[in-house]
C-alpha positions, -999 to 999 in steps of 0.1 A, spaced: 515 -505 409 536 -508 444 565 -482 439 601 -502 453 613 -468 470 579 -466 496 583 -506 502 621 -500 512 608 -467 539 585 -489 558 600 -501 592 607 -536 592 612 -556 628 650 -567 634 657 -601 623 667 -620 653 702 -633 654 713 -653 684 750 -650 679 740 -608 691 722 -604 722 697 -570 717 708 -544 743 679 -541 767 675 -512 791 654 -502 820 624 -483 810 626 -494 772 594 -496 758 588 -522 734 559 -538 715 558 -577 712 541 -602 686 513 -612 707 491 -588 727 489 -596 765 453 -610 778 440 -576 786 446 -562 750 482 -549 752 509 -553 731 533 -526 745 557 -540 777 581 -517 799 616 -536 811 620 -530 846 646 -559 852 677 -571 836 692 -603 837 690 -636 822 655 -633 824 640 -598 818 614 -584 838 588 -569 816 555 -548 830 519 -546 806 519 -509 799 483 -515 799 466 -533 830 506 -534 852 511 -577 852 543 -583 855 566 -613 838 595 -626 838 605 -639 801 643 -651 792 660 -626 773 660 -656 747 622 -658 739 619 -618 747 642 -614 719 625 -637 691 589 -617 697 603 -584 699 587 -565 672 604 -531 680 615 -508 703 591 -480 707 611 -453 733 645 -467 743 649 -461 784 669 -435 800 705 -452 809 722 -420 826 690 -424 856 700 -456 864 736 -461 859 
């Protein structure tokens, strides 16, 4: 038998809703849906903008997606990024 309470602990990924942009940092470490050539599935922003600059946390490639896609294969947000170090 599945008990409801443990089903409604488990993290669930954000639902994506393009009427609010997701607050991206520098240094936020997130994990996305697909897993990168080399095996990883964990990205660190390092630019913001209409596109956001993302780097493998794995082998260092570096991308530029647009914050739309980024936001549709965000799964979650693993460490958010220290805002006060580059404000």
């Amino acid at each position: 038998m599945i008990d409801a309470a443990a089903l409604d602990a488990t993290p669930r990924a954000p639902r994506y809703d393009p009427s609010v942009p997701m607050a991206f940092q520098l240094d936020d470490l997130v994990r996305l849906k697909k897993a990168h050539p080399c095996g990883g599935t964990d990205w660190v922003v390092f630019r913001l903008g209409a596109d956001i600059g993302l780097r493998c946390g794995t082998c260092g490639h570096r991308v530029l997606v647009p914050r739309r896609d980024l936001e549709r294969r965000v799964v979650r947000l693993l460490r958010p990024g220290d805002a006060e170090t580059h404000a």
